[in-house]
C-alpha positions in Angstrom: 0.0 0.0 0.0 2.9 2.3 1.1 4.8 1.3 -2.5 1.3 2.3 -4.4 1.0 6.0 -2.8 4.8 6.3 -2.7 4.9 5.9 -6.4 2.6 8.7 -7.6 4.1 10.5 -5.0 7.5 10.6 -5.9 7.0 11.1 -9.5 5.2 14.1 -8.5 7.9 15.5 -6.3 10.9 14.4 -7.8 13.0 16.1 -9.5 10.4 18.9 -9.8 10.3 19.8 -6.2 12.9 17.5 -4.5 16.6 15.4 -5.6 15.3 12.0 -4.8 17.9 11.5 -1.5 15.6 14.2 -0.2 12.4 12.7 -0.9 14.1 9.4 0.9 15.5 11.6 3.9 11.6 12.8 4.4 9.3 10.5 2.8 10.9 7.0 3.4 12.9 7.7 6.7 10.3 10.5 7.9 12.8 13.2 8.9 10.5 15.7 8.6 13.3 18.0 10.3 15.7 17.9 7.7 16.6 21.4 7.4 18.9 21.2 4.2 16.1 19.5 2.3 13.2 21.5 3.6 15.2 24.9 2.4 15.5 22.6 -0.7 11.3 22.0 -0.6 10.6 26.1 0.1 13.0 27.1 -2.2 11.7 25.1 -5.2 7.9 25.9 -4.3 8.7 29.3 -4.0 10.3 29.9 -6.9 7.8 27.6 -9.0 5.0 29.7 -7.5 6.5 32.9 -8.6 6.9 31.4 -11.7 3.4 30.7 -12.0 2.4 33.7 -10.5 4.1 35.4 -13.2 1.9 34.8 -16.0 -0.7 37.0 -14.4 1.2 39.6 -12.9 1.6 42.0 -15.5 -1.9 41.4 -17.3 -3.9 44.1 -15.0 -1.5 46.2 -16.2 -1.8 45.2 -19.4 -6.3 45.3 -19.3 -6.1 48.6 -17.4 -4.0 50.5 -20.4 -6.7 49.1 -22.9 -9.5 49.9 -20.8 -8.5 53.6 -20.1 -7.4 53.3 -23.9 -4.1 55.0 -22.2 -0.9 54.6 -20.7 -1.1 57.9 -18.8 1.5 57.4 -16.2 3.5 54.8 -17.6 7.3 55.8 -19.0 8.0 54.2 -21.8 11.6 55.3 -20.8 10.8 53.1 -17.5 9.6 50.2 -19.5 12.7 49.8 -21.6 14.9 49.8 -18.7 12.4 47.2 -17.1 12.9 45.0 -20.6 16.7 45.2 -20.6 17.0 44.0 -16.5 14.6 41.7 -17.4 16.2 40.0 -21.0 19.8 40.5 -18.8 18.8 38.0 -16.2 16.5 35.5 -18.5 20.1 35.6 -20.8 22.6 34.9 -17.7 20.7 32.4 -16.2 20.0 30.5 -19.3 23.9 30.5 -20.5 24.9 29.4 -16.9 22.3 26.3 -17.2 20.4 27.9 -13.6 17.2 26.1 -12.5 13.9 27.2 -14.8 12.4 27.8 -10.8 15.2 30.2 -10.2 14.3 32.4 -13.1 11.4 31.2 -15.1 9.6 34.2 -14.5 11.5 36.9 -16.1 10.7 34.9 -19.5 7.1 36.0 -18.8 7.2 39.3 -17.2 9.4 39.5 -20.6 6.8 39.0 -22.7 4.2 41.1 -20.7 6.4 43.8 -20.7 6.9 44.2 -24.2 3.5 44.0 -24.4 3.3 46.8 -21.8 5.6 49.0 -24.1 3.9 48.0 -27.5 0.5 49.5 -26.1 2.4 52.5 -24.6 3.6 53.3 -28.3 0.4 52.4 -29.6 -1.6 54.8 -27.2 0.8 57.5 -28.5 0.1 57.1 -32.2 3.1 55.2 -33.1 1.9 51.9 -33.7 4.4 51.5 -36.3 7.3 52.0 -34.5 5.7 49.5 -32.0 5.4 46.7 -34.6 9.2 48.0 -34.8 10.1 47.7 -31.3 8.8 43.8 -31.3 10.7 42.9 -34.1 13.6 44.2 -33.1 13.6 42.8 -29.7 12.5 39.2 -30.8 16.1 39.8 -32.8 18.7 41.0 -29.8 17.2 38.1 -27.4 18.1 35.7 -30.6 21.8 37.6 -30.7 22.4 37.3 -27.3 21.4 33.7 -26.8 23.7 32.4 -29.7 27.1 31.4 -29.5 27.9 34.9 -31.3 27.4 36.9 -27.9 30.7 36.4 -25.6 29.7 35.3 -21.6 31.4 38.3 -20.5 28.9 40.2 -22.1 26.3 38.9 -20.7 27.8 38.6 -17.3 27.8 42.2 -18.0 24.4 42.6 -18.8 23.2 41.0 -15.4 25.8 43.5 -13.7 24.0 46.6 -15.3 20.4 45.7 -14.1 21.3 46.8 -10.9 21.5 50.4 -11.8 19.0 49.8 -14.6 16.5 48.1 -12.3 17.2 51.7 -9.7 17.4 54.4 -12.8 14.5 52.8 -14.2 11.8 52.1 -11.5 12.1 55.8 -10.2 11.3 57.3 -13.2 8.9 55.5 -15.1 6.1 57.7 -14.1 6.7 60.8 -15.6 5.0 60.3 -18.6 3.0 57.1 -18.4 4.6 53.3 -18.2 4.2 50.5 -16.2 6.1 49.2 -12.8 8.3 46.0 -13.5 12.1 45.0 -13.0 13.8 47.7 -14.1 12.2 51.5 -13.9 12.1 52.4 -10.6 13.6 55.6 -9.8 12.1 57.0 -12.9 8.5 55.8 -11.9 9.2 57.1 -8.6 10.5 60.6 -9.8 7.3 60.4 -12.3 4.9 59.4 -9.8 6.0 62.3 -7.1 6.0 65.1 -9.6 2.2 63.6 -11.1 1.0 63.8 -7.7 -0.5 60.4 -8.6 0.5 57.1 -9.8 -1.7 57.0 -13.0 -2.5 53.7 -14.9 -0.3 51.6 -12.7 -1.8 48.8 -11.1 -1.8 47.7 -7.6 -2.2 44.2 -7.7 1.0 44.2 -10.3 2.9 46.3 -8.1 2.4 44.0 -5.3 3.1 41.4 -6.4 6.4 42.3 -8.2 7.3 43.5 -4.2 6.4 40.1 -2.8 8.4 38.1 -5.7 11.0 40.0 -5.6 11.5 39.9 -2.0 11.3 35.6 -2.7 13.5 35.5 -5.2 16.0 36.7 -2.5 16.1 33.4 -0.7 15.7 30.7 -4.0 18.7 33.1 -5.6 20.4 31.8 -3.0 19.4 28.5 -2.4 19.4 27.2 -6.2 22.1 29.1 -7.7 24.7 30.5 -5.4 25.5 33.5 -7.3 25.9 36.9 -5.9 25.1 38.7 -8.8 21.3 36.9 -9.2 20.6 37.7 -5.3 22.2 41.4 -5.0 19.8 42.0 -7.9 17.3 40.8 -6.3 17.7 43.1 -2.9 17.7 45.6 -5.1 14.4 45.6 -7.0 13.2 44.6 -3.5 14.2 47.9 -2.3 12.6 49.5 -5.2 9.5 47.7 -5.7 9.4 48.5 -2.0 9.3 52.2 -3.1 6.7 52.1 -5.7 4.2 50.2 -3.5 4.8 52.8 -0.6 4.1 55.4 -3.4 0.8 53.7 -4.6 -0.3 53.5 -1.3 0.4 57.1 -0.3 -1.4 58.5 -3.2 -4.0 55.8 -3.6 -6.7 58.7 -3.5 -5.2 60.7 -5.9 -6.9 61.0 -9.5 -5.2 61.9 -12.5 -6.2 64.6 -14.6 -8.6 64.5 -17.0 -7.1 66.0 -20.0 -8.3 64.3 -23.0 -11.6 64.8 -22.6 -11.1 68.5 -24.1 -9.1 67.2 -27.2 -11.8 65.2 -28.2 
């Protein structure tokens, strides 16, 4: 009976969740106190739930812009820097063979966020330069996963999202962009002089805060590198920011401007 539940079990757990002397320590000798492989068991869940977390977290964003039919308070200046921090760290941890739980959701706040930026062109009457914009970004993520792109460049790449991730988050809300990875201190800097935080969305932002602040620990755990985890602390610290800043204004309404034009 034991052998029939153990073997759906395990083929559930391992090697998704656990290295199979793990699921032996716990399962088949029931120390249910291993520490190592419980920080293995948290780790992985963690970073598999952010993972599948991440497929939705950018969407409100995403429905908001094409219900207001605007991207008032989104910088599209933001949302590049977002996209570049985000490509650097999808890029590094694919050429350094890292865990798809330890960065599986920058592919998909990837794609959202090129969607973000699409719209935010789009919105602005420049649909053509956002048919542009994909096509040109589908090509770089090609050039940098190919052999022709040297590992020092892209060990470089993950090195600038650090500042990117700061420049970036600050800003973004100047003129009207979204909240991700990388636009921090420009949201922050847009969102302060607005007065408001305009089309960004809460549930987005908060969960980009709680993530990040994850992704801290499973850097850790699954990959060891310092580079992974510092950037992590960082967009903690600055999704931090934003959030504070969306709740401080939460009452506060942009202006209605359009309505004039039309």
């Amino acid at each position: 009976m034991a052998t029939e539940v153990d073997g759906p079990l395990k083929r559930v757990l391992v090697p998704i969740l656990l290295p199979e002397k793990c699921y032996d320590q716990i399962f088949i000798q029931w120390d249910l106190l291993h520490v190592p492989c419980l920080k293995i068991l948290l780790s992985k869940g963690l970073g598999l739930g952010i993972v599948a977390g991440s497929l939705l977290v950018k969407l409100p964003q995403v429905f908001k812009i094409l219900g207001a039919k605007s991207a008032e308070g989104l910088s599209l200046q933001s949302v590049m820097l977002e996209l570049m921090a985000l490509t650097g760290t999808m890029v590094y941890s694919i050429t350094n063979n890292f865990p798809f739980s330890s960065w599986g959701e920058a592919l998909f706040l990837m794609l959202q966020t090129v969607t973000v930026a699409f719209l935010v062109l789009h919105y602005r009457g420049q649909t053509v330069k956002g048919v542009a914009f994909l096509a040109c970004s589908a090509l770089v993520l090609l050039v940098l996963l190919s052999p022709l792109t040297p590992q020092a460049v892209v060990t470089l790449l993950q090195a600038s999202n650090m500042p990117a991730v700061v420049v970036g988050r600050v800003g973004a809300g100047n003129k009207g962009e979204d909240v991700g990875k990388g636009d921090w201190l420009l949201q922050a800097a847009t969102n302060y002089r607005n007065g408001h935080t305009g089309q960004l969305s809460a549930i987005t932002v908060f969960l980009l805060f709680g993530g990040s602040l994850a992704r801290i620990f499973t850097s850790i755990q699954e990959t060891g590198d310092p580079l992974m985890a510092g950037t992590f602390v960082v967009s903690s610290l600055c999704n931090g920011l934003i959030a504070a800043q969306l709740l401080f204004y939460w009452n506060a309404k942009a202006p209605h401007k359009k309505k004039k034009e039309q």
